[in-house]
ZADO-1210 file (C-alpha; in nm, 4 decimals, padded with zeros to 6 digits):
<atoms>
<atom x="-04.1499" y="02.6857" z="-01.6958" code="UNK" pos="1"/>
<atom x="-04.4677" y="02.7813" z="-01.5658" code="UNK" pos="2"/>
<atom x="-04.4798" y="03.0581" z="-01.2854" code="UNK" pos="3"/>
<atom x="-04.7666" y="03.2228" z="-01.0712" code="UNK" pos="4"/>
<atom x="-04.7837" y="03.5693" z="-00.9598" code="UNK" pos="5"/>
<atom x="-04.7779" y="03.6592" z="-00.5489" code="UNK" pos="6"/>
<atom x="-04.7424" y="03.9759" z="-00.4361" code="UNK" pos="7"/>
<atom x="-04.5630" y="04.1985" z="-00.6091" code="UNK" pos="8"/>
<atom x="-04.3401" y="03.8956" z="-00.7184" code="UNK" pos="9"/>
<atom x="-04.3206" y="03.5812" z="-00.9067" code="UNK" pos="10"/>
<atom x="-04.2893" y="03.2305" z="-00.7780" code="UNK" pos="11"/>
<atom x="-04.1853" y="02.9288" z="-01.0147" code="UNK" pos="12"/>
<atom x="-04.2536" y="02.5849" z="-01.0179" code="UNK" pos="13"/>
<atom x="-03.8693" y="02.5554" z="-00.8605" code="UNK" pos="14"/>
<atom x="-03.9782" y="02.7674" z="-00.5444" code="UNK" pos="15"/>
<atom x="-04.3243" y="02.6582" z="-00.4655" code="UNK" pos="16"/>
<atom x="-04.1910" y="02.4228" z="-00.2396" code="UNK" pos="17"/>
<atom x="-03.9564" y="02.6172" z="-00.0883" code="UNK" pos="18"/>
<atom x="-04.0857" y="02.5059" z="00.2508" code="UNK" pos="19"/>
<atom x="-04.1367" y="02.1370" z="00.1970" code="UNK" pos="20"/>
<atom x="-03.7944" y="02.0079" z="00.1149" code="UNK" pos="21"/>
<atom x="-03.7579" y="01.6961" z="-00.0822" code="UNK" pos="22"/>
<atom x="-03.9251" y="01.5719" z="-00.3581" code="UNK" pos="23"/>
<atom x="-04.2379" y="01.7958" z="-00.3366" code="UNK" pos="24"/>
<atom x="-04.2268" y="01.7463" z="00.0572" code="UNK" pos="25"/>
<atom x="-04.1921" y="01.3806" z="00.0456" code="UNK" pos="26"/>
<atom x="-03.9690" y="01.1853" z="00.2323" code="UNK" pos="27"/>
<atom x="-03.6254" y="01.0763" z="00.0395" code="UNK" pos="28"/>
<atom x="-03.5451" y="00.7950" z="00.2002" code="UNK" pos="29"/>
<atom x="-03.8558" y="00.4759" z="00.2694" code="UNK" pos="30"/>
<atom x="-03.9390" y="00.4979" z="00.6252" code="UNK" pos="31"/>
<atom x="-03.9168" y="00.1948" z="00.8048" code="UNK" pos="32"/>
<atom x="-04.2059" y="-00.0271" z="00.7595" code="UNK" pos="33"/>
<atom x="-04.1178" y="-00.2473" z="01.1043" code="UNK" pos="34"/>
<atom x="-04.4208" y="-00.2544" z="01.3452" code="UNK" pos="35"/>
<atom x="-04.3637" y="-00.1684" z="01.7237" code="UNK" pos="36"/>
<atom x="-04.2989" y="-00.5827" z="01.7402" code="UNK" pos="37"/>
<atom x="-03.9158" y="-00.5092" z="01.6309" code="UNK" pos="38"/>
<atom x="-03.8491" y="-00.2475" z="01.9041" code="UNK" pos="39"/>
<atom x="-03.9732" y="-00.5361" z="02.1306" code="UNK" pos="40"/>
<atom x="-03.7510" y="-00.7354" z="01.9521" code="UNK" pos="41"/>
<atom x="-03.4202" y="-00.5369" z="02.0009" code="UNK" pos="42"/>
<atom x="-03.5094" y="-00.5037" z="02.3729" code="UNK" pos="43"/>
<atom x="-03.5831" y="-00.8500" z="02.4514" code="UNK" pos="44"/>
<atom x="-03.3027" y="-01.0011" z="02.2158" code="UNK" pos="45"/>
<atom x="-03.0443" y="-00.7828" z="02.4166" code="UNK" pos="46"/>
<atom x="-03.1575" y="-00.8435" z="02.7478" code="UNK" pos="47"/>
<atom x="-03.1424" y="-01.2234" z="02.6451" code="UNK" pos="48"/>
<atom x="-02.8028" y="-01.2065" z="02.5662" code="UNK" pos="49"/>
<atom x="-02.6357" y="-01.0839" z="02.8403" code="UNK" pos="50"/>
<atom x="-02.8660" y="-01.2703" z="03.0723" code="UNK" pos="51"/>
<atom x="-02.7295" y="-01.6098" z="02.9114" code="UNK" pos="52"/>
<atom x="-02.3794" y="-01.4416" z="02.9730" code="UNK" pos="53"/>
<atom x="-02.4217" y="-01.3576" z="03.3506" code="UNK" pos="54"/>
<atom x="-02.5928" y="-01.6570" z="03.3513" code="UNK" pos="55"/>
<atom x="-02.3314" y="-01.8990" z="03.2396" code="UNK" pos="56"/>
<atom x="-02.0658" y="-01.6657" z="03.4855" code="UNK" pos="57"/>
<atom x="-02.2551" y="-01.7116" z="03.7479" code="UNK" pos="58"/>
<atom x="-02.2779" y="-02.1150" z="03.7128" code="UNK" pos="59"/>
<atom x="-01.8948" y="-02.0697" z="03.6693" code="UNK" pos="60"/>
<atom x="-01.8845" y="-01.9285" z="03.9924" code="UNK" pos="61"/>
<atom x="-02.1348" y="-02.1717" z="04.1884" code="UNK" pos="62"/>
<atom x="-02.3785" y="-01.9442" z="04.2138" code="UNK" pos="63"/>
<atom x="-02.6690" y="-02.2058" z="04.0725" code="UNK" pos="64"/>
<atom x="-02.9798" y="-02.0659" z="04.2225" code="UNK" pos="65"/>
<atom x="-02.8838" y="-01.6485" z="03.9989" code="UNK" pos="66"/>
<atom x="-02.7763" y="-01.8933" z="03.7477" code="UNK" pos="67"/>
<atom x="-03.1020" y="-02.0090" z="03.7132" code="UNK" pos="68"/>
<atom x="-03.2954" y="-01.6873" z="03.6816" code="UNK" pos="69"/>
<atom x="-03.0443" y="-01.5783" z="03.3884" code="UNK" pos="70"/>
<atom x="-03.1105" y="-01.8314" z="03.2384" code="UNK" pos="71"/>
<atom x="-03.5277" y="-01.8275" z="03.2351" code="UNK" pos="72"/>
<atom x="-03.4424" y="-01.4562" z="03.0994" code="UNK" pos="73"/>
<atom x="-03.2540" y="-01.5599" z="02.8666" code="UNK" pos="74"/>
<atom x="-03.4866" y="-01.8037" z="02.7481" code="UNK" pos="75"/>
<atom x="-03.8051" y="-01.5353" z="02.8211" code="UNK" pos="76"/>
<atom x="-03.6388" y="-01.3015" z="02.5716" code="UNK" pos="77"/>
<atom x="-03.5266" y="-01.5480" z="02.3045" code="UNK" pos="78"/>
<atom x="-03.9245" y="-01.6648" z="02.3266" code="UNK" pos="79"/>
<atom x="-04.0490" y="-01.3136" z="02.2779" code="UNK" pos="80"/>
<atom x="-03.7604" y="-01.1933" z="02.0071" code="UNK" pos="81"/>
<atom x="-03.8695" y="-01.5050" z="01.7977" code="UNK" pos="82"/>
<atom x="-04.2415" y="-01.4244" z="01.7954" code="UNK" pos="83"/>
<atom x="-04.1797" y="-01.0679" z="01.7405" code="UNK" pos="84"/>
<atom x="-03.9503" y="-01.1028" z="01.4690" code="UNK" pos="85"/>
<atom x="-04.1692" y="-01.3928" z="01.2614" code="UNK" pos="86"/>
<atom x="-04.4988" y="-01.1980" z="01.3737" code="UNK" pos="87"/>
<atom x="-04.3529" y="-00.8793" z="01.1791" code="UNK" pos="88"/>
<atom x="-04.2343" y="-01.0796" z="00.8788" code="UNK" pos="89"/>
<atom x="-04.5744" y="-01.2241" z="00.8389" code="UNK" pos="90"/>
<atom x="-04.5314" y="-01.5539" z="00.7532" code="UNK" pos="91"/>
<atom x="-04.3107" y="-01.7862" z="00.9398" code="UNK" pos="92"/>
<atom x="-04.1059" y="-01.9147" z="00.6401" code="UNK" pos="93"/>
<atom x="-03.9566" y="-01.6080" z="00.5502" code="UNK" pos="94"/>
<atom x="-03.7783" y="-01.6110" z="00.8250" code="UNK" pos="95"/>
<atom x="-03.6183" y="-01.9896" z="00.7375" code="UNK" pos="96"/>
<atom x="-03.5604" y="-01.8631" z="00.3320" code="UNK" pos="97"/>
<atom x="-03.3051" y="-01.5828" z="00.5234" code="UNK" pos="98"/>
<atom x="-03.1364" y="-01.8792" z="00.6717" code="UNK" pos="99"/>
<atom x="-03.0264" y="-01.9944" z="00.3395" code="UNK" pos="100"/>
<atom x="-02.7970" y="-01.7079" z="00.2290" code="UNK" pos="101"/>
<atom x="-02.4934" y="-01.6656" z="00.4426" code="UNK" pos="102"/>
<atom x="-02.3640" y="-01.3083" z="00.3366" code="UNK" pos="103"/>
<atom x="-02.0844" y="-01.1718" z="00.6086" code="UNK" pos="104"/>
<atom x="-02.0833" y="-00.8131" z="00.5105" code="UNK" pos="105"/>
<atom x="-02.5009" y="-00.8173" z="00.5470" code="UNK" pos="106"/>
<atom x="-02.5362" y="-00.7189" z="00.9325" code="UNK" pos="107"/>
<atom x="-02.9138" y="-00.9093" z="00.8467" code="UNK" pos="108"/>
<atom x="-02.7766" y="-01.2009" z="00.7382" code="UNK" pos="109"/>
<atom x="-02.5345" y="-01.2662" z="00.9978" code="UNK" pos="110"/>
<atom x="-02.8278" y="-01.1561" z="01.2767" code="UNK" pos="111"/>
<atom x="-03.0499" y="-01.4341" z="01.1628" code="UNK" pos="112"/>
<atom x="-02.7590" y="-01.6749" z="01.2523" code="UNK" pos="113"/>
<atom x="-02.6497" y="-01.5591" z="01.5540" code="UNK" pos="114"/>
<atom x="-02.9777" y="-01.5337" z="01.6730" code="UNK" pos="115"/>
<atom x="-03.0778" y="-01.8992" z="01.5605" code="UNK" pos="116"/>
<atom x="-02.7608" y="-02.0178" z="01.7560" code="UNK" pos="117"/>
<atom x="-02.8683" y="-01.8325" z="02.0338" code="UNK" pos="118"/>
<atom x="-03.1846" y="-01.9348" z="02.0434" code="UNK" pos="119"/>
<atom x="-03.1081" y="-02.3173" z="01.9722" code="UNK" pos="120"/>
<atom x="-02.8628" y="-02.2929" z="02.2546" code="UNK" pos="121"/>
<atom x="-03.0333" y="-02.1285" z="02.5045" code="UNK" pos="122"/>
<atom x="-03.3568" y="-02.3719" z="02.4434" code="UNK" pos="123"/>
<atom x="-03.1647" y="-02.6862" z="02.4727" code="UNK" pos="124"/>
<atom x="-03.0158" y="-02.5239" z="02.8100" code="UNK" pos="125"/>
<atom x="-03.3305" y="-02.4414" z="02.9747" code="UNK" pos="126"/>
<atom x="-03.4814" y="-02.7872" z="02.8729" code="UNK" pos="127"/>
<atom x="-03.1482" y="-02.9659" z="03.0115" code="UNK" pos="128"/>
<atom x="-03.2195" y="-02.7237" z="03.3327" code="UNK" pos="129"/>
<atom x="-03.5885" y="-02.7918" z="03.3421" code="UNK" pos="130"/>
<atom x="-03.5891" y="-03.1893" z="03.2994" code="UNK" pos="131"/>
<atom x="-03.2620" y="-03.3061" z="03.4607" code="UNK" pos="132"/>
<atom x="-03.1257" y="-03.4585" z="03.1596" code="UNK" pos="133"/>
<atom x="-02.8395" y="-03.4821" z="03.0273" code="UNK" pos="134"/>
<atom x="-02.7216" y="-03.1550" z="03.2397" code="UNK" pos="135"/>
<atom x="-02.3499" y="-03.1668" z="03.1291" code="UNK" pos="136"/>
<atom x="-02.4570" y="-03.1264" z="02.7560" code="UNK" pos="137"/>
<atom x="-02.6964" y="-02.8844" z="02.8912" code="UNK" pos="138"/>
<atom x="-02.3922" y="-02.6806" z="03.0739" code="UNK" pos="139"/>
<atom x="-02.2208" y="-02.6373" z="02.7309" code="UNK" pos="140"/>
<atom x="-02.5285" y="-02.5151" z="02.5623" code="UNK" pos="141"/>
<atom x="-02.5481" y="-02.2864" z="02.8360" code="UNK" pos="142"/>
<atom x="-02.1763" y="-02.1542" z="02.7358" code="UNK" pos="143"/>
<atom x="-02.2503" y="-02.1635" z="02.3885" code="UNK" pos="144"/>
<atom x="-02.5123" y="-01.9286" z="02.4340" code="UNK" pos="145"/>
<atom x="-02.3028" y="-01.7201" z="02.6407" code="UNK" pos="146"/>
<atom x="-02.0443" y="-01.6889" z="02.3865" code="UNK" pos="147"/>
<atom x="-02.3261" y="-01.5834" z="02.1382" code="UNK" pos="148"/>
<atom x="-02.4707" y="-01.3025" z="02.4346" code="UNK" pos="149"/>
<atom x="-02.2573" y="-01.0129" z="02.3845" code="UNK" pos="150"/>
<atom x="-02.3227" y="-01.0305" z="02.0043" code="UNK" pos="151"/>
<atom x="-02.6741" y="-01.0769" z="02.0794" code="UNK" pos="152"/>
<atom x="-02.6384" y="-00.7668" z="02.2825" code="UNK" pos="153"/>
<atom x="-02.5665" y="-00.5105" z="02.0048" code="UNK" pos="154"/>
<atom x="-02.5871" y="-00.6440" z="01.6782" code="UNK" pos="155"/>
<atom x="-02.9299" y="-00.5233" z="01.6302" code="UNK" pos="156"/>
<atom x="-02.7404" y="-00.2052" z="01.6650" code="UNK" pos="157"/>
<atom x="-02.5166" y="-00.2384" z="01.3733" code="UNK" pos="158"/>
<atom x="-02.8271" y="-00.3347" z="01.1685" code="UNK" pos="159"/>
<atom x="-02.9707" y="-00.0037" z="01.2141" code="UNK" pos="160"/>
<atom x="-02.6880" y="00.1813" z="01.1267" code="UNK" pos="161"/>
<atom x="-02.6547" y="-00.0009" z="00.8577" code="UNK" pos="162"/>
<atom x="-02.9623" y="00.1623" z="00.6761" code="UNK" pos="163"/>
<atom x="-03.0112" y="00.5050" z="00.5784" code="UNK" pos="164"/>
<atom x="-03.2373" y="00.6294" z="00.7888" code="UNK" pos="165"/>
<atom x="-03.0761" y="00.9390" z="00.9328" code="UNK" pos="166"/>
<atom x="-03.1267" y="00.9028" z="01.2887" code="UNK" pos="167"/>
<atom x="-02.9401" y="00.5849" z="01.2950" code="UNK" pos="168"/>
<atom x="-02.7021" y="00.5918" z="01.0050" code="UNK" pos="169"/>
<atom x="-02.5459" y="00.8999" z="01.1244" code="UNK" pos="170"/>
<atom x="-02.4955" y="00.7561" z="01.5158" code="UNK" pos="171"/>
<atom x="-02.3451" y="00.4346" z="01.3660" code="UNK" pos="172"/>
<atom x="-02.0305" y="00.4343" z="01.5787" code="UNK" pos="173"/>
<atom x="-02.1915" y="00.4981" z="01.9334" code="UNK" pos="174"/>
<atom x="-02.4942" y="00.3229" z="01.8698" code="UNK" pos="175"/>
<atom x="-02.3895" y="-00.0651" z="01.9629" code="UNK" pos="176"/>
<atom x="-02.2400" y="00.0878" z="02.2630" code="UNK" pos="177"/>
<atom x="-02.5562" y="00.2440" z="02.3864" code="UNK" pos="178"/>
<atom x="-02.7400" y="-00.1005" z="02.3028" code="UNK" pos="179"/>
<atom x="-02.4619" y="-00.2801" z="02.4911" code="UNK" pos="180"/>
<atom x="-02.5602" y="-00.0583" z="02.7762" code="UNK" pos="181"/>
<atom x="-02.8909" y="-00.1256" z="02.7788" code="UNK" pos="182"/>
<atom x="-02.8589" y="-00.5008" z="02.7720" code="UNK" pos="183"/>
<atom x="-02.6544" y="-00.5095" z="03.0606" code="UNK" pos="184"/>
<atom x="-02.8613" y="-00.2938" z="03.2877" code="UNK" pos="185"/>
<atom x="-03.1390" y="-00.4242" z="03.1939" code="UNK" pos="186"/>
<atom x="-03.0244" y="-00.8163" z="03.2135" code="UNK" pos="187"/>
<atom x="-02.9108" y="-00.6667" z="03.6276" code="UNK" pos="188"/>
<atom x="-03.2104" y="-00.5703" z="03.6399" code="UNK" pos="189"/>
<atom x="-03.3707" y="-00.8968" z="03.5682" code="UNK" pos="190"/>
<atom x="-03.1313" y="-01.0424" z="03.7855" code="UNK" pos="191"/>
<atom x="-03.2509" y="-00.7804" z="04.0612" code="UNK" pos="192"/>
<atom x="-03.6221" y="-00.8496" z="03.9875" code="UNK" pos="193"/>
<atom x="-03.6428" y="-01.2262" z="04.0071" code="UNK" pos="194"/>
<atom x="-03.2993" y="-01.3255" z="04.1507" code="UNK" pos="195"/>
<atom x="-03.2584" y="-01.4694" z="04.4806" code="UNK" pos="196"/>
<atom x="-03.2159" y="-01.2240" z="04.7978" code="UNK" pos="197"/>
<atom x="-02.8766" y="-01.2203" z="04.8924" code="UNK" pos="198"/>
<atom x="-02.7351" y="-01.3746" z="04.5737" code="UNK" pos="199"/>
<atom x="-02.7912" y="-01.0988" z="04.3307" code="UNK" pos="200"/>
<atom x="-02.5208" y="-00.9183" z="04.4116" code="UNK" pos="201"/>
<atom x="-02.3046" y="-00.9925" z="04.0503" code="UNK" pos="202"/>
<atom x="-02.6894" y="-00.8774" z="03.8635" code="UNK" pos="203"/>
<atom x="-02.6535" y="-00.5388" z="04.1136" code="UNK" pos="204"/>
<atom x="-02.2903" y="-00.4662" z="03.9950" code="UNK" pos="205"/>
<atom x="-02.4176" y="-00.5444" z="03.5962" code="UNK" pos="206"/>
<atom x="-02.6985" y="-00.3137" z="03.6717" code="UNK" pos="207"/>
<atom x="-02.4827" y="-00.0306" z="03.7981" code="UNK" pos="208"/>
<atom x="-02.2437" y="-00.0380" z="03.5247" code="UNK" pos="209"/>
<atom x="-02.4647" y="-00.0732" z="03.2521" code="UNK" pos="210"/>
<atom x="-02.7069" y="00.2046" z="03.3997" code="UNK" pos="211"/>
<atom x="-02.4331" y="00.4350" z="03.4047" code="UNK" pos="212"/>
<atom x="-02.2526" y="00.2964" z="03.0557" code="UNK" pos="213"/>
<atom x="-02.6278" y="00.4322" z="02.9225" code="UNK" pos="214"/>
<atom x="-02.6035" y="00.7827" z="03.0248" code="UNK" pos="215"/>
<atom x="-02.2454" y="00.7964" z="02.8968" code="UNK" pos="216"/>
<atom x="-02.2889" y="00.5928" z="02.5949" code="UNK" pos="217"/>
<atom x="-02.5816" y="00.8488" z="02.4791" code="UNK" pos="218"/>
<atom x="-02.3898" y="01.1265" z="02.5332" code="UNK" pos="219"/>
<atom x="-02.1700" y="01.0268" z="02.2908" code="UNK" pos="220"/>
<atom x="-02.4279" y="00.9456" z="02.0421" code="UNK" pos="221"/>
<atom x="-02.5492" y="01.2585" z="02.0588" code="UNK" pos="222"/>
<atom x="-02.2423" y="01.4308" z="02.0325" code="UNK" pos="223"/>
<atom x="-02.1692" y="01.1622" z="01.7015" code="UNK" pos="224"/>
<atom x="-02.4725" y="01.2903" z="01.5483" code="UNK" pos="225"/>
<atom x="-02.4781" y="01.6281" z="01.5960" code="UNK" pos="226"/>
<atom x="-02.7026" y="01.9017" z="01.6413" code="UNK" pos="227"/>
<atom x="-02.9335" y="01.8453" z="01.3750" code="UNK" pos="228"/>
<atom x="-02.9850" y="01.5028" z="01.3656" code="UNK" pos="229"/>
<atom x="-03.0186" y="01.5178" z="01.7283" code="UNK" pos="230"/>
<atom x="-03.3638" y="01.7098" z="01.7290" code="UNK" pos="231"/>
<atom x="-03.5075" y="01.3543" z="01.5656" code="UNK" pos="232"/>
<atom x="-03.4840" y="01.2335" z="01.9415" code="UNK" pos="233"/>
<atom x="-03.5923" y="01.5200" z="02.0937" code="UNK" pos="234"/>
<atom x="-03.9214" y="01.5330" z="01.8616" code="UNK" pos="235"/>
<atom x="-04.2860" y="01.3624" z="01.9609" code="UNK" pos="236"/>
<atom x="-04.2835" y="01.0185" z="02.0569" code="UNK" pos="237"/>
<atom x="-03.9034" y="00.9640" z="02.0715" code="UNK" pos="238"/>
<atom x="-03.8670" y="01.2738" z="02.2815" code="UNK" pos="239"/>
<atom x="-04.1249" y="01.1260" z="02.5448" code="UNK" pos="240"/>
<atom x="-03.9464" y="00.7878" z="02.5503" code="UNK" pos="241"/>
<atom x="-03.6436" y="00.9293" z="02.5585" code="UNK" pos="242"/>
<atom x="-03.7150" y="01.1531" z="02.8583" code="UNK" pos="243"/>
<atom x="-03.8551" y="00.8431" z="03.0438" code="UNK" pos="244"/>
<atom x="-03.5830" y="00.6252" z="02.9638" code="UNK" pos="245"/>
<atom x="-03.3732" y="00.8457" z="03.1463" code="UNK" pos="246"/>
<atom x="-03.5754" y="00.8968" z="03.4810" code="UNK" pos="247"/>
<atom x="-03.6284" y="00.5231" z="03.5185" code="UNK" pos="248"/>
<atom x="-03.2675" y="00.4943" z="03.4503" code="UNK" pos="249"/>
<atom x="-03.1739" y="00.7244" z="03.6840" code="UNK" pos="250"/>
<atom x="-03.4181" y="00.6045" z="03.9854" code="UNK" pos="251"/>
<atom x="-03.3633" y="00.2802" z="03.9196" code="UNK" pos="252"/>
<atom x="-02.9778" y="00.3170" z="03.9879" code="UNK" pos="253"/>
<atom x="-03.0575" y="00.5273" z="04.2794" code="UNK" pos="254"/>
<atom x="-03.2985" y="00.2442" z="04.3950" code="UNK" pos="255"/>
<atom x="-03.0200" y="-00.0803" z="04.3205" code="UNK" pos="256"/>
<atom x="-02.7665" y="00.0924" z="04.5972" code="UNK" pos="257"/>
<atom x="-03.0240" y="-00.0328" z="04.8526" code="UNK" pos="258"/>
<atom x="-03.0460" y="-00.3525" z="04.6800" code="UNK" pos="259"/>
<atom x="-02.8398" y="-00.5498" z="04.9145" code="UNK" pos="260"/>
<atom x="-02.9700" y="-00.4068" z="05.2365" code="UNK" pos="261"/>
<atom x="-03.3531" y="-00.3735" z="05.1768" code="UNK" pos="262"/>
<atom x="-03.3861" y="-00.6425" z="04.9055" code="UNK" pos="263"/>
<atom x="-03.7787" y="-00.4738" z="04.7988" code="UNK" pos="264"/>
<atom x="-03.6071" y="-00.2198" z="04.6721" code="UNK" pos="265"/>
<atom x="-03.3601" y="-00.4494" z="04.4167" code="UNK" pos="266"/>
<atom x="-03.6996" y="-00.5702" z="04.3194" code="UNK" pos="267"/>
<atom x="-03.8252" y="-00.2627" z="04.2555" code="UNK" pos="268"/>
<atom x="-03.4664" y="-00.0984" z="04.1150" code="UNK" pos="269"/>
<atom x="-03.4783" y="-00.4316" z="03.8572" code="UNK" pos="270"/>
<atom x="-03.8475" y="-00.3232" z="03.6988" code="UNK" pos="271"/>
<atom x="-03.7729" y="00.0409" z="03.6579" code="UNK" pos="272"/>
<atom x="-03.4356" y="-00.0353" z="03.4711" code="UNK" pos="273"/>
<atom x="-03.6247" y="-00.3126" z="03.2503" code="UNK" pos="274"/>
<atom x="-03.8644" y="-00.0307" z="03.1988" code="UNK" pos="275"/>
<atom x="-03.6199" y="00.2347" z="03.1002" code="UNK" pos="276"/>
<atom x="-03.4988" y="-00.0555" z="02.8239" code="UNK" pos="277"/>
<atom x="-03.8168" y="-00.0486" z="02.6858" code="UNK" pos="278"/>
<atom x="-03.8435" y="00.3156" z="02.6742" code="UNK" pos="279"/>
<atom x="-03.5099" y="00.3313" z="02.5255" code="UNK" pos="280"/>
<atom x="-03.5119" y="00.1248" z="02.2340" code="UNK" pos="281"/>
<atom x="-03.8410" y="00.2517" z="02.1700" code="UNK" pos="282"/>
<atom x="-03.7205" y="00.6039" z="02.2067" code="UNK" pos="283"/>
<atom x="-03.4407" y="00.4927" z="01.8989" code="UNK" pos="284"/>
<atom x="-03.6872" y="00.3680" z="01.6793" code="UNK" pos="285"/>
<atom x="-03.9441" y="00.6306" z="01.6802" code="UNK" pos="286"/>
<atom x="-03.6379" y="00.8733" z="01.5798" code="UNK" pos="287"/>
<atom x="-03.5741" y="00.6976" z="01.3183" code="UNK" pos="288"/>
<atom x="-03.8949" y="00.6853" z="01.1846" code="UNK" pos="289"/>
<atom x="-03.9331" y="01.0635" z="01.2367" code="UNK" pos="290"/>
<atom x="-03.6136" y="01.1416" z="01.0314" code="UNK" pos="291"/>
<atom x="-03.6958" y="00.9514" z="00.7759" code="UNK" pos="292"/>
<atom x="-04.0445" y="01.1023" z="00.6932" code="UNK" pos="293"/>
<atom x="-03.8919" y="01.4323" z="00.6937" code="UNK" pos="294"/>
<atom x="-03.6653" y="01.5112" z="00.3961" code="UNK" pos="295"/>
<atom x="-03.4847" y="01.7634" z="00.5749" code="UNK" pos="296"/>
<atom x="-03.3176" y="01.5678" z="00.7924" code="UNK" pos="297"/>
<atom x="-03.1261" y="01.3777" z="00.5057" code="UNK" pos="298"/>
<atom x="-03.1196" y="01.7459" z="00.3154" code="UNK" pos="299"/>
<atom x="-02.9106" y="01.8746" z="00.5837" code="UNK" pos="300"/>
<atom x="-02.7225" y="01.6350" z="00.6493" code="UNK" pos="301"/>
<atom x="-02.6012" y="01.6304" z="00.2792" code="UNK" pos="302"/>
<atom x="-02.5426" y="02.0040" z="00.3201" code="UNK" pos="303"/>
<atom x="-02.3244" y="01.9423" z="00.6311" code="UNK" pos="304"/>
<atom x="-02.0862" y="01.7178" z="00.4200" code="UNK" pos="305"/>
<atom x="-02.0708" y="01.9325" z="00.1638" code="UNK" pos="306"/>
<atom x="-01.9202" y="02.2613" z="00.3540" code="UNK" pos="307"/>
<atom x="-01.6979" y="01.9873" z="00.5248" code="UNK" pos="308"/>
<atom x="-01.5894" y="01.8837" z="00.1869" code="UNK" pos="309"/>
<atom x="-01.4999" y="02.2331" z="00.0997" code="UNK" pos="310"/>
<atom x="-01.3711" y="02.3768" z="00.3745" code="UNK" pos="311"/>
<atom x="-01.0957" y="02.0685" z="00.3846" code="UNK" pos="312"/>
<atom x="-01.0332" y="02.1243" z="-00.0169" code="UNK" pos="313"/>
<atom x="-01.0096" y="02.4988" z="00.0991" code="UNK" pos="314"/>
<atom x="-00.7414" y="02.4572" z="00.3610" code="UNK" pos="315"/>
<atom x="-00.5409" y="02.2261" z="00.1509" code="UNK" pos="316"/>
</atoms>
């Protein structure tokens, strides 16, 4: 072993990298190769989901006109998830050779099929809706899709924390909740942006518990994650999404308790919680990406499990 003299010491091959953990200060684990399209994606695929599930709730209900605009989100979403998502694979028949393995324990695998039944259903609705025809076959498209929503919602969520990228693998279990969260406010606040004045209330009452589901739901992530894996979201980019995310969720629910009174300000509540969406997925990914170019997030991590590991054989 070959060693170089500093000081009034010696350093080694093993310690010259002392400060760059890893393998020679490079990153562990691959960092995600995804383009900003997929953060896009998970936004607009979860806001289309529970839009098609207010949607179908509120034709239950005879509400037809909120109906409506739930519906053109859900169908603005699905439009923008599919281009994203084929845009980032590259070539548009990729995405039809994942259609032909059907693996149940792959959260990918079962994504591409709940989001081509969503999708399917939610097209034939709005054409039904758009033409005239055949509007009862139309109806149960429209409930098809609904069922489909809340999965739509959050599954993207699972899929993250399905890798291991540290950021998300390690916030597994809260992180379909705070997705959830974010699909509903941000579906009320579609409802609150383009819905009909004085028939919005049911997107209001989505937007209110979905706003506050976020601020609770990322508490707990946080808390799932700890303090170390934490910092990823309080680093760079993900810190300044994250930040925003928060404000706009924050003014926006502030704003949507004057929704029903002065209805410009429902307008105006809806954008900054479809903003604060954005912001938050966006906030997610960019912490993942952080953690996984730096080796010391997975480093201590490891390290964490292993003094859990002994101090449990210790005690026993």
């Amino acid at each position: 072993m070959t060693s170089t003299a500093h000081g009034n010491g010696q350093i080694n091959a093993q310690t010259l990298h002392e400060d760059r953990p890893g393998y020679y200060g490079r990153p562990i684990v691959k960092p995600p190769e995804w383009t900003d399209l997929i953060p896009t994606y998970f936004f607009t695929g979860g806001m289309a989901g529970t839009c098609a599930a207010l949607g179908f709730a509120e034709r239950i209900a005879k509400n037809d006109a909120l109906a409506r605009t739930m519906l053109f989100g859900a169908a603005a979403g699905t439009a923008i998830s599919a281009y994203c998502l084929i845009a980032d694979l590259k070539r548009p028949e990729r995405f039809v050779n994942m259609l032909r393995v059907f693996k149940p324990t792959s959260p990918m695998s079962m994504g591409v099929y709940i989001f081509s039944a969503f999708g399917g259903s939610v097209t034939l609705a709005l054409a039904s809706e758009l033409t005239g025809v055949l509007r009862p076959i139309g109806r149960i498209f429209e409930g098809i899709a609904a069922l489909f929503g809340p999965a739509m919602s959050c599954y993207t969520a699972v899929l993250i924390g399905d890798t291991v990228v540290p950021a998300w693998h390690y916030g597994r279990e809260s992180m379909p909740a705070l997705f959830a969260a974010t699909s509903a406010s941000t579906a009320g606040g579609w409802g609150l942006l383009f819905g009909p004045s004085g028939r919005s209330n049911s997107a209001q009452r989505l937007a209110l518990i979905g706003g506050a589901g976020v601020m609770l739901a990322l508490e707990k992530l946080h808390q799932e994650l700890g303090p170390r894996q934490k910092e990823a979201y309080q680093t760079r980019q993900a810190k300044m999404f994250g930040d925003t995310a928060k404000m706009l969720n924050m003014a926006g629910l502030a704003t949507s308790l004057f929704a029903r009174k002065v209805p410009v300000m429902g307008r105006i509540a809806g954008a900054m919680l479809l903003a604060a969406g954005v912001c938050e997925r966006f906030g997610v990914f960019r912490a993942g990406c952080i953690s996984a170019e730096d080796p010391s997030y997975i480093i201590d991590a490891q390290r964490e499990r292993i003094a859990r590991e002994g101090n449990r054989a210790s005690s026993n």
